[in-house]
PyMOL Python script that loads the backbone (N, CA, C, O; Angstrom):
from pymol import cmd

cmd.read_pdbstr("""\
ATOM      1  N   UNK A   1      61.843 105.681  93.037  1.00  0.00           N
ATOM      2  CA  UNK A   1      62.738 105.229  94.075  1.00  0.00           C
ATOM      3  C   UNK A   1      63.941 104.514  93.466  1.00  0.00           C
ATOM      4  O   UNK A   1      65.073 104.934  93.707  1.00  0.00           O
ATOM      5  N   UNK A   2      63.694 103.190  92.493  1.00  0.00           N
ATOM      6  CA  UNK A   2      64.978 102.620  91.851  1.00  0.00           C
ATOM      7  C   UNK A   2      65.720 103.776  90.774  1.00  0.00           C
ATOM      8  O   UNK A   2      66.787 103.589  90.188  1.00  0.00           O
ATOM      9  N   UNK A   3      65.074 104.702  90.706  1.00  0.00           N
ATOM     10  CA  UNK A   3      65.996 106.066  89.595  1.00  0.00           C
ATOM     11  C   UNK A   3      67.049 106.261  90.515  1.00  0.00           C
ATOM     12  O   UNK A   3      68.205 105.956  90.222  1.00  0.00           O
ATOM     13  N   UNK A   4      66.700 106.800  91.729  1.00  0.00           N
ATOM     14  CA  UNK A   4      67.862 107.235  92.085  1.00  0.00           C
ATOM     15  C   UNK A   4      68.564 105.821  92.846  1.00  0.00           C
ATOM     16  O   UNK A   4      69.712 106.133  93.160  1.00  0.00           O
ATOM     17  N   UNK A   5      68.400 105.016  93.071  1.00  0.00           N
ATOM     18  CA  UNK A   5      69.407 103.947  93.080  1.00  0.00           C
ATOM     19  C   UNK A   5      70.233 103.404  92.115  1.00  0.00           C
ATOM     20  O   UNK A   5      71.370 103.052  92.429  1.00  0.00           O
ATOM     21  N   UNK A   6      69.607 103.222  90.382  1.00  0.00           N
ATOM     22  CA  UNK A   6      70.171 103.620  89.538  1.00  0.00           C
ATOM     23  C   UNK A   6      71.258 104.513  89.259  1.00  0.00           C
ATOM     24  O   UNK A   6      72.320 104.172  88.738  1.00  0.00           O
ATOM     25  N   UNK A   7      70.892 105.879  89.693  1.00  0.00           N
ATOM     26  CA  UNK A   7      72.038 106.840  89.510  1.00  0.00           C
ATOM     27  C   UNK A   7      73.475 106.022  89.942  1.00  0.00           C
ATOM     28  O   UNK A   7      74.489 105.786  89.285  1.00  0.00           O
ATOM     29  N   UNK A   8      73.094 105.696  91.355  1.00  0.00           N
ATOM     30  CA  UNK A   8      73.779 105.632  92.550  1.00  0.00           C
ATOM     31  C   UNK A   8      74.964 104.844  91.906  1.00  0.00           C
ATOM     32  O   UNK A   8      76.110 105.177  91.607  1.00  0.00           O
ATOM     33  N   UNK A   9      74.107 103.410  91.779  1.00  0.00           N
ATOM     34  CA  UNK A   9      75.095 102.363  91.368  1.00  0.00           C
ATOM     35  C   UNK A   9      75.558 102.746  89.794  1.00  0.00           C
ATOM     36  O   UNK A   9      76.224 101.895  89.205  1.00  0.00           O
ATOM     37  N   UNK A  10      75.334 103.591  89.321  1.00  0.00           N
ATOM     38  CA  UNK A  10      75.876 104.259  87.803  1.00  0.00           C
ATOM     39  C   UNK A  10      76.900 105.375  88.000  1.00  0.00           C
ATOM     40  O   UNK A  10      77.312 105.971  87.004  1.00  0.00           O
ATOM     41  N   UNK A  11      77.222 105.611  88.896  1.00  0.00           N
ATOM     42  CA  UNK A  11      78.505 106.516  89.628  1.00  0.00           C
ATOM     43  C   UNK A  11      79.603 106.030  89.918  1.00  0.00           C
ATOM     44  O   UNK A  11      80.784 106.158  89.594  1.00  0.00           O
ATOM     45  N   UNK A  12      78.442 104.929  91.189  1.00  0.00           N
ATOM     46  CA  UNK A  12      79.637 104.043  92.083  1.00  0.00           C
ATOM     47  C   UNK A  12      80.384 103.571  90.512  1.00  0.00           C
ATOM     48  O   UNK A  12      81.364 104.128  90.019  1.00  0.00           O
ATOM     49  N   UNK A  13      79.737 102.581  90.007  1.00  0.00           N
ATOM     50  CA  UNK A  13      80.252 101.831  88.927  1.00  0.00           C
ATOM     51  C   UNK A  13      81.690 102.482  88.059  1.00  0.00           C
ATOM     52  O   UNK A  13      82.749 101.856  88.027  1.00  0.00           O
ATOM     53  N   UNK A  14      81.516 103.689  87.458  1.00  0.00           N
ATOM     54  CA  UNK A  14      81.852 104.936  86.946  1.00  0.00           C
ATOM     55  C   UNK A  14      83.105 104.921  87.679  1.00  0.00           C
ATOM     56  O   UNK A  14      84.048 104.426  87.061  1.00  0.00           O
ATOM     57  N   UNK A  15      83.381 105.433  89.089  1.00  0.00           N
ATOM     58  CA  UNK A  15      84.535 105.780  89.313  1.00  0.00           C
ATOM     59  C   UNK A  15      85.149 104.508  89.890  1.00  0.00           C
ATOM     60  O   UNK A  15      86.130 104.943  90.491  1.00  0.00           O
ATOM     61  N   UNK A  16      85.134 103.331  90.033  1.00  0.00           N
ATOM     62  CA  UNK A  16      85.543 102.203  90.198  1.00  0.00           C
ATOM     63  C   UNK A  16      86.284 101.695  89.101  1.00  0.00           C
ATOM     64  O   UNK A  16      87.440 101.274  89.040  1.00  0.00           O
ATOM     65  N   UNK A  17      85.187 101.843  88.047  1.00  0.00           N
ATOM     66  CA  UNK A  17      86.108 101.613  86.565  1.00  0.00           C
ATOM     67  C   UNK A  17      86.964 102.808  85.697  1.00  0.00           C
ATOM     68  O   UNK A  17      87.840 102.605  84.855  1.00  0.00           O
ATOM     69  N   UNK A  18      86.592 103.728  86.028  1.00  0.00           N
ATOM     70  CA  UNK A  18      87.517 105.227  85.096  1.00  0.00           C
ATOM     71  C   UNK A  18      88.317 105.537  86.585  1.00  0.00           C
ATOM     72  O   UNK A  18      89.412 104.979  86.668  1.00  0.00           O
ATOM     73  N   UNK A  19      87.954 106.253  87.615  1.00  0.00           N
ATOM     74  CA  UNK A  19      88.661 106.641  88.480  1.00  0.00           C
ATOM     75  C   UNK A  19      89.828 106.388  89.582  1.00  0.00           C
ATOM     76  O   UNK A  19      90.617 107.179  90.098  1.00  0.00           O
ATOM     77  N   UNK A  20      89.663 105.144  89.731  1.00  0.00           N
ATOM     78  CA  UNK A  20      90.378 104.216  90.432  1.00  0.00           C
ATOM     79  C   UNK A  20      91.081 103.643  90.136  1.00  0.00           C
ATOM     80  O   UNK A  20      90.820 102.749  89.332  1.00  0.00           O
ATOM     81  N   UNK A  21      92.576 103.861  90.692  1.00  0.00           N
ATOM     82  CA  UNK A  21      93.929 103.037  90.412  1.00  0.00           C
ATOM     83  C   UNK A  21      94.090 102.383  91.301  1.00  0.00           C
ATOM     84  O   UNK A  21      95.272 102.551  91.601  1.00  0.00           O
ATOM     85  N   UNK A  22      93.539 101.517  92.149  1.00  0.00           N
ATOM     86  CA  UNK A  22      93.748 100.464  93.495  1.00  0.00           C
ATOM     87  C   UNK A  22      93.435  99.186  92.662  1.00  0.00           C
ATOM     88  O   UNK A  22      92.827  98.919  91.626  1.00  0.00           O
ATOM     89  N   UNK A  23      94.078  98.587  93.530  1.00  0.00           N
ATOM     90  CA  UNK A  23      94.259  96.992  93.279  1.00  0.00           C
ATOM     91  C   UNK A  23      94.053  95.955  94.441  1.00  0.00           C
ATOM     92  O   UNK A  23      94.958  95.796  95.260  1.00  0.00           O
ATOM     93  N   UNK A  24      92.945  95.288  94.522  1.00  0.00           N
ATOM     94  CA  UNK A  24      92.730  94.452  95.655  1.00  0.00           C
ATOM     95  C   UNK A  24      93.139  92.857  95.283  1.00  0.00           C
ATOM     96  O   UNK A  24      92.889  92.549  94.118  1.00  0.00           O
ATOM     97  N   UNK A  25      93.631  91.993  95.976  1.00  0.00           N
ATOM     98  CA  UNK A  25      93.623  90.666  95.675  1.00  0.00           C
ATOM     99  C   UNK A  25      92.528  90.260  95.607  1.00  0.00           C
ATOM    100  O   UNK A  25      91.583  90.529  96.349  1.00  0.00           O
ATOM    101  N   UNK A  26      92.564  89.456  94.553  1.00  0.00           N
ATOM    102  CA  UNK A  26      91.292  88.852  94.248  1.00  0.00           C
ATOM    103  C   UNK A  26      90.020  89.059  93.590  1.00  0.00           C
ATOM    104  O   UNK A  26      89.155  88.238  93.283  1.00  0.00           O
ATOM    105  N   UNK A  27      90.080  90.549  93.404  1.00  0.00           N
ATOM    106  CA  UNK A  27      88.770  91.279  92.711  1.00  0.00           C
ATOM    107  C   UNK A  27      89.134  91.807  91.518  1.00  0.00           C
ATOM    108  O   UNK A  27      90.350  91.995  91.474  1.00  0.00           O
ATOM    109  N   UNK A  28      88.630  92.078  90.661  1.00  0.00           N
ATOM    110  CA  UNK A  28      89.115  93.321  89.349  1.00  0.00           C
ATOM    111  C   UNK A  28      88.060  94.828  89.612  1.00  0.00           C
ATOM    112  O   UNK A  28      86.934  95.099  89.194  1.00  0.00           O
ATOM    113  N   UNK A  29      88.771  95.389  90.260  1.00  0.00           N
ATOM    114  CA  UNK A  29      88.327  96.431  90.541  1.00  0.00           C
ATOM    115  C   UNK A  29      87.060  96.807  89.083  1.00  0.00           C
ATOM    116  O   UNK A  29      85.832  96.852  89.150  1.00  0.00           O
ATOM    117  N   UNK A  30      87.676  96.954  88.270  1.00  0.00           N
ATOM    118  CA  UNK A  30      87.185  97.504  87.103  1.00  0.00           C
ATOM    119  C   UNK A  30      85.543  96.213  86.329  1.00  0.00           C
ATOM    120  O   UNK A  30      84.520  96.565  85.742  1.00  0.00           O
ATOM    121  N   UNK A  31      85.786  95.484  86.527  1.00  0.00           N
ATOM    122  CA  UNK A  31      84.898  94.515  86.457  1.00  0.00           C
ATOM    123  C   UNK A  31      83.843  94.761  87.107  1.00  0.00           C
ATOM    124  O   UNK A  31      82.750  94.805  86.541  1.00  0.00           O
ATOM    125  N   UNK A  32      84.017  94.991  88.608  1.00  0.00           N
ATOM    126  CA  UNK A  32      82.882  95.425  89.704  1.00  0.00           C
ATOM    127  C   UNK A  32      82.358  96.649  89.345  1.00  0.00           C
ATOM    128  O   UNK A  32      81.224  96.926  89.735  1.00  0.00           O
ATOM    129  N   UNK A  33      83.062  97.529  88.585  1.00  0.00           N
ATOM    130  CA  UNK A  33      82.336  99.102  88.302  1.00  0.00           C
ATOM    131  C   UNK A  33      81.914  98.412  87.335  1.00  0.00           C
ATOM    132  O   UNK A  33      81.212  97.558  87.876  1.00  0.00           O
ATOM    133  N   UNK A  34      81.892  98.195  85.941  1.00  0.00           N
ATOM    134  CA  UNK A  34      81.299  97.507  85.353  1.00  0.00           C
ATOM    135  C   UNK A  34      79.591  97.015  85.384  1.00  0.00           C
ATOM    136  O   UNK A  34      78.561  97.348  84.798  1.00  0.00           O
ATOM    137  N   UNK A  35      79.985  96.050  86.415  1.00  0.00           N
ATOM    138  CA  UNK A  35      78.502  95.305  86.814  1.00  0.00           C
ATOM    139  C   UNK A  35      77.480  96.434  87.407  1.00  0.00           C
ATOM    140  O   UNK A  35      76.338  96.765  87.086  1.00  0.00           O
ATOM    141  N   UNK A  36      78.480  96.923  88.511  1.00  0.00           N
ATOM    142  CA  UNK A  36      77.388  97.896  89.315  1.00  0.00           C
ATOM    143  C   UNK A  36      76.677  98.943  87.798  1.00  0.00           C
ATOM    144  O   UNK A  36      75.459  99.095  87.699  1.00  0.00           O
ATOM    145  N   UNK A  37      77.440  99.421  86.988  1.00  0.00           N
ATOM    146  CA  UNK A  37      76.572 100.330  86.195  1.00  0.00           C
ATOM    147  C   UNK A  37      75.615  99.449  85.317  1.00  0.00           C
ATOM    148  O   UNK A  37      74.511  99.810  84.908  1.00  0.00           O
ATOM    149  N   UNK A  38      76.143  98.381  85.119  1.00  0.00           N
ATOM    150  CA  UNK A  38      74.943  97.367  84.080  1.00  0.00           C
ATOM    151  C   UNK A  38      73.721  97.390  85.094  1.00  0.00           C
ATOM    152  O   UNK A  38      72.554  97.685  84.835  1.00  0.00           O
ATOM    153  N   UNK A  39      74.382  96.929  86.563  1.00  0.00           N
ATOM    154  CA  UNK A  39      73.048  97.317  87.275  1.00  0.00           C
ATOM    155  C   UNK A  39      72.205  98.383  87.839  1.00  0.00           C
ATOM    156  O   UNK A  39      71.192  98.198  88.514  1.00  0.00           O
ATOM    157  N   UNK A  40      72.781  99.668  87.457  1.00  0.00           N
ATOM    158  CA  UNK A  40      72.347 101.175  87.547  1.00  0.00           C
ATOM    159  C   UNK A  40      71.371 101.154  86.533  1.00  0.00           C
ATOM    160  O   UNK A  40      70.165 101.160  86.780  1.00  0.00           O
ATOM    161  N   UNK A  41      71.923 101.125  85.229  1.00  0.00           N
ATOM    162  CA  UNK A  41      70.964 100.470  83.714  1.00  0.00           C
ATOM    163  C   UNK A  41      69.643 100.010  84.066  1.00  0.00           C
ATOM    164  O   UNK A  41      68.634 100.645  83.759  1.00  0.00           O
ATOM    165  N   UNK A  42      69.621  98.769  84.790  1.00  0.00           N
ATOM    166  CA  UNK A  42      68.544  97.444  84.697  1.00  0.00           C
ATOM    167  C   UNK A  42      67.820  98.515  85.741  1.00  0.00           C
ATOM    168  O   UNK A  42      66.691  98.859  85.393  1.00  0.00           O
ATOM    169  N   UNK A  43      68.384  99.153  87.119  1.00  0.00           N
ATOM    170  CA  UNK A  43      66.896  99.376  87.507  1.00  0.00           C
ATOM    171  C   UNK A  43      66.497 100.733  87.182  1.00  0.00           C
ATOM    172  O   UNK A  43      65.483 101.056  87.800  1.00  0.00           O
ATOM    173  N   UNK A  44      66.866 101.456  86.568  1.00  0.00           N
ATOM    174  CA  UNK A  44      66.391 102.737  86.095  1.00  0.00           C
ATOM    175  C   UNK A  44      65.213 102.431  84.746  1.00  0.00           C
ATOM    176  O   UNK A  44      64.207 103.101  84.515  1.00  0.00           O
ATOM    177  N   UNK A  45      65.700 101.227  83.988  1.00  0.00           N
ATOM    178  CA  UNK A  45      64.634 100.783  82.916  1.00  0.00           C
ATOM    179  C   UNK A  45      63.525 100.000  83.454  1.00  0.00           C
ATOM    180  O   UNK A  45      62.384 100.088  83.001  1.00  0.00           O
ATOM    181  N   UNK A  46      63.912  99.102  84.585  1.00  0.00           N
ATOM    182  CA  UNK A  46      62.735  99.100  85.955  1.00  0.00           C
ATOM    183  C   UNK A  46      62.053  99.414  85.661  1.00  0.00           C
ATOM    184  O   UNK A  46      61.113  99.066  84.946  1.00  0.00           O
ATOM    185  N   UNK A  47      62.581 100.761  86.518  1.00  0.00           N
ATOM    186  CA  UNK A  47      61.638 101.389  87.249  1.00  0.00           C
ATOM    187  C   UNK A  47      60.550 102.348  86.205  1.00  0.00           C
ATOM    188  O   UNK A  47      59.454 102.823  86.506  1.00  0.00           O
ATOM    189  N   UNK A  48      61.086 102.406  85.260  1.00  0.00           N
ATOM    190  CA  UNK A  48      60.700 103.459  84.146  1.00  0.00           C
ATOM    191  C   UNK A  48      59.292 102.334  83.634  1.00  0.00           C
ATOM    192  O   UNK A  48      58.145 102.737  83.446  1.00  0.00           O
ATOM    193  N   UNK A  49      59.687 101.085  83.506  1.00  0.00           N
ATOM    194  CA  UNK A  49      58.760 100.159  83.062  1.00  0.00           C
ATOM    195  C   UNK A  49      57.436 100.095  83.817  1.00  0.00           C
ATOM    196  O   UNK A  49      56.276 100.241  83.433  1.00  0.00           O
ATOM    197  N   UNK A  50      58.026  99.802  85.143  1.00  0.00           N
ATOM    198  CA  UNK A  50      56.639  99.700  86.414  1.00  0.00           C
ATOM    199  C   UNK A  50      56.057 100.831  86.355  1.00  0.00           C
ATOM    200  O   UNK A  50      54.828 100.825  86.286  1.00  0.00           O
ATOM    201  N   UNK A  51      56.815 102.170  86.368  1.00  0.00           N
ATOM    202  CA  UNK A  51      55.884 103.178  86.692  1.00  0.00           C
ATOM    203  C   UNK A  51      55.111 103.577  85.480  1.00  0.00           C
ATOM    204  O   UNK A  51      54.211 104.398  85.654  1.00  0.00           O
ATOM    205  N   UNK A  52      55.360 103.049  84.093  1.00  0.00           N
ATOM    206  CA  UNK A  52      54.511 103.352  82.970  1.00  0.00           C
ATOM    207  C   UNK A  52      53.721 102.558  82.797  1.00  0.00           C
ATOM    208  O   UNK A  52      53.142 102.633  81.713  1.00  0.00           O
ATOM    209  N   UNK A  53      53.292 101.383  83.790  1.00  0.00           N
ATOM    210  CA  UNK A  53      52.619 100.340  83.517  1.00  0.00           C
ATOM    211  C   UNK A  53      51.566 100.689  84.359  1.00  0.00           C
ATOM    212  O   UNK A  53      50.400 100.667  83.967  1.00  0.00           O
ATOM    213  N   UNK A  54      52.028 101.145  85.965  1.00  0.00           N
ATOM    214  CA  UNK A  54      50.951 101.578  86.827  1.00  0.00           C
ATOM    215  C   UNK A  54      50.187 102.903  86.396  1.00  0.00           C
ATOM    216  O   UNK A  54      49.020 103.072  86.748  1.00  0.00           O
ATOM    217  N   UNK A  55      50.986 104.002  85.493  1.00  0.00           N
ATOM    218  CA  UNK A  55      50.161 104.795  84.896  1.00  0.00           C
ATOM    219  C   UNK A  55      48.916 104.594  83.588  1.00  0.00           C
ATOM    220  O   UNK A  55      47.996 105.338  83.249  1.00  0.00           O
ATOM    221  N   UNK A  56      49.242 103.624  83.210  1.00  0.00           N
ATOM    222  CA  UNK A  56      48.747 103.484  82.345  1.00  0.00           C
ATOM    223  C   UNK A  56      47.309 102.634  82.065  1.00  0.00           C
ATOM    224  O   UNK A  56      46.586 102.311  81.122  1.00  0.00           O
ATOM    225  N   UNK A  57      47.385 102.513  83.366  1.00  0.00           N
ATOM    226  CA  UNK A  57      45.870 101.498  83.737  1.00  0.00           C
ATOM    227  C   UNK A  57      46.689  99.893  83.550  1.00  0.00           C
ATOM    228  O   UNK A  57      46.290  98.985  82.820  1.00  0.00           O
ATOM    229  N   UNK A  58      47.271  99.881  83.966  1.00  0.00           N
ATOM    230  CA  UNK A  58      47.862  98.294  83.626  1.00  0.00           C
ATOM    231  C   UNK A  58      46.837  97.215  84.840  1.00  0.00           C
ATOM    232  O   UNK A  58      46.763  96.010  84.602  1.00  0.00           O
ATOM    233  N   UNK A  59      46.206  97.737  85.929  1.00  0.00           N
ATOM    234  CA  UNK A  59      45.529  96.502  86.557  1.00  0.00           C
ATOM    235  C   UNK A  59      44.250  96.891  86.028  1.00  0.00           C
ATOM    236  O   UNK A  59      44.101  97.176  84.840  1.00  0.00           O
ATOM    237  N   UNK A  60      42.960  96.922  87.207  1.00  0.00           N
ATOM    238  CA  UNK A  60      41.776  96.852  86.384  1.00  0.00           C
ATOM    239  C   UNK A  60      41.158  97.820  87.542  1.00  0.00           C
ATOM    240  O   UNK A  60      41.743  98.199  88.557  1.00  0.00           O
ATOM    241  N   UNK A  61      39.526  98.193  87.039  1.00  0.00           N
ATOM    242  CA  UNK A  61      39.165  98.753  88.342  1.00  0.00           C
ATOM    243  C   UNK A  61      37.518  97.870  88.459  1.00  0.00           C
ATOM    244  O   UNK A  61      37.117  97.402  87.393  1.00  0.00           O
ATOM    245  N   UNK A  62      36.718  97.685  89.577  1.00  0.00           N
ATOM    246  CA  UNK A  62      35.869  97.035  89.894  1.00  0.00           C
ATOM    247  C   UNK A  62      34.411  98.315  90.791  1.00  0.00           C
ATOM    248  O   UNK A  62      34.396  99.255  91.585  1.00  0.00           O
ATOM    249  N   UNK A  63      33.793  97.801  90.277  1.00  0.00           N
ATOM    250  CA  UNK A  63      32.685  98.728  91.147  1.00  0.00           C
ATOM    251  C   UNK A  63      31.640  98.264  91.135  1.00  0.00           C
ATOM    252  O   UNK A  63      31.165  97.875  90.069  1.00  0.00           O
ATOM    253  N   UNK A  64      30.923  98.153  92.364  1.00  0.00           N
ATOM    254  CA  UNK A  64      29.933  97.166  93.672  1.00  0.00           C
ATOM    255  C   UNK A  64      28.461  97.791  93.708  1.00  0.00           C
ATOM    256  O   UNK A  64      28.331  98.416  94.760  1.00  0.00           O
ATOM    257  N   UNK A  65      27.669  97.824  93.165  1.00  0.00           N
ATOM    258  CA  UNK A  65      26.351  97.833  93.536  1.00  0.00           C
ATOM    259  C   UNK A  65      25.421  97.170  93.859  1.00  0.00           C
ATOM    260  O   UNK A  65      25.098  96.151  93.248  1.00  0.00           O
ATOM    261  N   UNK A  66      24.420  97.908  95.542  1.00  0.00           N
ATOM    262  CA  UNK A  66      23.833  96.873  95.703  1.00  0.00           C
ATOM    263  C   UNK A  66      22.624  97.392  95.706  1.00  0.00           C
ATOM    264  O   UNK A  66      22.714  98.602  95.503  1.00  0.00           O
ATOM    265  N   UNK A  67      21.431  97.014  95.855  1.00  0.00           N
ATOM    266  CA  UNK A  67      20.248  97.469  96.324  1.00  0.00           C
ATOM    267  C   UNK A  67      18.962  96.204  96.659  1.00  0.00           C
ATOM    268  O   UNK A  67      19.234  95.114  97.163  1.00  0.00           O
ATOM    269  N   UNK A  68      18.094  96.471  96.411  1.00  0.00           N
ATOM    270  CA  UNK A  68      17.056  95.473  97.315  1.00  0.00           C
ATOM    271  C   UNK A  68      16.270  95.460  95.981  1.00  0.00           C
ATOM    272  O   UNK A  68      16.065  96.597  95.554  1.00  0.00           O
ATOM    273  N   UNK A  69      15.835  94.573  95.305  1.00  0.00           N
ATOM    274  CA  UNK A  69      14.584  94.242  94.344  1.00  0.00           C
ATOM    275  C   UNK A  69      13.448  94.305  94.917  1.00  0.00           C
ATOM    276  O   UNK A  69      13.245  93.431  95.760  1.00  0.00           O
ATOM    277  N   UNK A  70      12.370  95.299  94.678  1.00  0.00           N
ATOM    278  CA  UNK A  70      11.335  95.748  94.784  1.00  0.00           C
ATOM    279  C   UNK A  70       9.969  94.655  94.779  1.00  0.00           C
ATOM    280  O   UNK A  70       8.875  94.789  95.328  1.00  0.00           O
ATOM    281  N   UNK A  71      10.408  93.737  94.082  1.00  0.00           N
ATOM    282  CA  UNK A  71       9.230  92.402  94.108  1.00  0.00           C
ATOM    283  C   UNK A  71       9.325  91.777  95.031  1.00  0.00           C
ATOM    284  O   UNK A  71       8.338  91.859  95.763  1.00  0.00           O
ATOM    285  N   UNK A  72      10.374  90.920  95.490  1.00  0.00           N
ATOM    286  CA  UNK A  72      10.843  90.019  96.069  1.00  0.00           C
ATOM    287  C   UNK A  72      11.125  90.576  97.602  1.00  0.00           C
ATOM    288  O   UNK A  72      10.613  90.204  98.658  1.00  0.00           O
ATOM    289  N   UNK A  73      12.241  91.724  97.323  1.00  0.00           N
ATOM    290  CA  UNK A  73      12.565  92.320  98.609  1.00  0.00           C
ATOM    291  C   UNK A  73      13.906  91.508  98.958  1.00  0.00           C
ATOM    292  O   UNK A  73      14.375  91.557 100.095  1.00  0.00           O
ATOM    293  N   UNK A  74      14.561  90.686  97.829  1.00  0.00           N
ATOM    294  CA  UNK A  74      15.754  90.363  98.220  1.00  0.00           C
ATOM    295  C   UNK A  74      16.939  91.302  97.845  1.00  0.00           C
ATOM    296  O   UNK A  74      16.719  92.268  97.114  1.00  0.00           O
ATOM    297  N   UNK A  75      18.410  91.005  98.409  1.00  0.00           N
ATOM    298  CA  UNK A  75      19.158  92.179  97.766  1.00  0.00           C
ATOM    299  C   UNK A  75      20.310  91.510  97.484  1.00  0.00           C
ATOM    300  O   UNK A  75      21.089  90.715  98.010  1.00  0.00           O
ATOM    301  N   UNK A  76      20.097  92.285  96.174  1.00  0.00           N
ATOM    302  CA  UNK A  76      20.748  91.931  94.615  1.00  0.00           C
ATOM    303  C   UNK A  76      22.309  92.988  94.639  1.00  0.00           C
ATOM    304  O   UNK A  76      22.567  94.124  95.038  1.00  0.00           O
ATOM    305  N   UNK A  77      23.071  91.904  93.992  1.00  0.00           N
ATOM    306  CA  UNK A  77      24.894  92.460  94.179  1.00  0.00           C
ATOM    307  C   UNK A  77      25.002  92.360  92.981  1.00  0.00           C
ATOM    308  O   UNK A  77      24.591  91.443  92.270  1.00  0.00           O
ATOM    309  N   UNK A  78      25.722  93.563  92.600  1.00  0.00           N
ATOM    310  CA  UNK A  78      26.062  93.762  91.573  1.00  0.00           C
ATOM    311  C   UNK A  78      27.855  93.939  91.148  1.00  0.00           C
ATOM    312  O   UNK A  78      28.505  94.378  92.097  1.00  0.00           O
ATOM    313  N   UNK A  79      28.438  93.737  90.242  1.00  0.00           N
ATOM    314  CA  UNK A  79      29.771  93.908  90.212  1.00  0.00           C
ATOM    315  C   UNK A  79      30.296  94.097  89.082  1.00  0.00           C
ATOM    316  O   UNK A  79      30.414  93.061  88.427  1.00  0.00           O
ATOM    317  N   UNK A  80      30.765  95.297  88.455  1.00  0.00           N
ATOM    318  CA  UNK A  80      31.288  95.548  87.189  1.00  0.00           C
ATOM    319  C   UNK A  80      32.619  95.454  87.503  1.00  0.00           C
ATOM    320  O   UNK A  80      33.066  95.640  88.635  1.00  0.00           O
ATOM    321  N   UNK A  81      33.341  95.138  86.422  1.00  0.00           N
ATOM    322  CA  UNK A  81      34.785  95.076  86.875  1.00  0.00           C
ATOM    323  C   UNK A  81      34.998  95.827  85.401  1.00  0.00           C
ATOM    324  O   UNK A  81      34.036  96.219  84.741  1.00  0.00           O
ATOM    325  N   UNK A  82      36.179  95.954  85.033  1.00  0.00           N
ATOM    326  CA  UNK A  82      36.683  97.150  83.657  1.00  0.00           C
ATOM    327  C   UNK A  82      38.424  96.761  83.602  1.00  0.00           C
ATOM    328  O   UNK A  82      39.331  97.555  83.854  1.00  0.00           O
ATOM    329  N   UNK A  83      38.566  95.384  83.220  1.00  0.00           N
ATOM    330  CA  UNK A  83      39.570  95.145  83.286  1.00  0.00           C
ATOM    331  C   UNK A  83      40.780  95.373  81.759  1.00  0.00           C
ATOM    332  O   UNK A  83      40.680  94.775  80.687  1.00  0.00           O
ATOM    333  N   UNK A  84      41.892  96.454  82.156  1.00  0.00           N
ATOM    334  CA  UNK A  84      42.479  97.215  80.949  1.00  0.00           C
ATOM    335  C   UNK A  84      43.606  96.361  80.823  1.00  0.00           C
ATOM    336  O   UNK A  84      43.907  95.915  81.930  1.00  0.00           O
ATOM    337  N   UNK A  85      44.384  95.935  79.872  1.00  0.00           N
ATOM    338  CA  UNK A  85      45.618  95.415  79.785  1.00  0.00           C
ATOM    339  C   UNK A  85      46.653  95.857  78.964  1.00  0.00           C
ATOM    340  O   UNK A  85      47.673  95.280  78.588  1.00  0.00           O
ATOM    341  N   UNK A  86      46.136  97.197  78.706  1.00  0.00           N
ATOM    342  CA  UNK A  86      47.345  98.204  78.398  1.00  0.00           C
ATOM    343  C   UNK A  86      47.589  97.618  76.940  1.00  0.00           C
ATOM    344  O   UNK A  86      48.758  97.585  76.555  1.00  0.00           O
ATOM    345  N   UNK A  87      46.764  97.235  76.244  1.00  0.00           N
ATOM    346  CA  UNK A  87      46.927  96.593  74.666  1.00  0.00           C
ATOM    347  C   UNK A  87      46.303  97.657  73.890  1.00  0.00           C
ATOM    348  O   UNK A  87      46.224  97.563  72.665  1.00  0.00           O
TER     349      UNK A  87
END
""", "prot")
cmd.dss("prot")
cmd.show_as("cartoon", "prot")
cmd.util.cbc("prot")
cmd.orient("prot")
């Protein structure tokens, strides 16, 4: 999703600073294309980050067993967890 917002603001940015001969009071046109592509940059490496982190097993996974002990007749919980930290 932030890739192509990335693009977006890496365009906008683009023809603000190369394409554009306007002049507003008060702004530097070219400054603002500028930023917007530094910020096209930041979320495309984002997003590239999160989504290699969620592939990669970056949280953990947990799994619940229960059943009843045969002596007693009470029932016993069980809980493995398998926690990965992508190291």
């Amino acid at each position: 999703m932030y890739i192509g917002l990335g693009i977006f603001l890496i365009v906008v940015g683009a023809v603000l600073t190369f394409a554009l001969n306007a002049s507003v009071s008060g702004i530097d046109l070219a400054t603002v294309g500028w930023i917007c592509m530094a910020a096209g940059v930041l979320a495309i490496l984002l997003s590239l980050v999160v989504t290699r982190r969620a592939t990669t097993g970056g949280g953990y996974s947990a799994r619940r067993v229960s059943h009843t002990d045969p002596a007693t007749g009470t029932r016993v919980d069980e809980v493995d967890v398998d926690r990965d930290r992508g190291i």
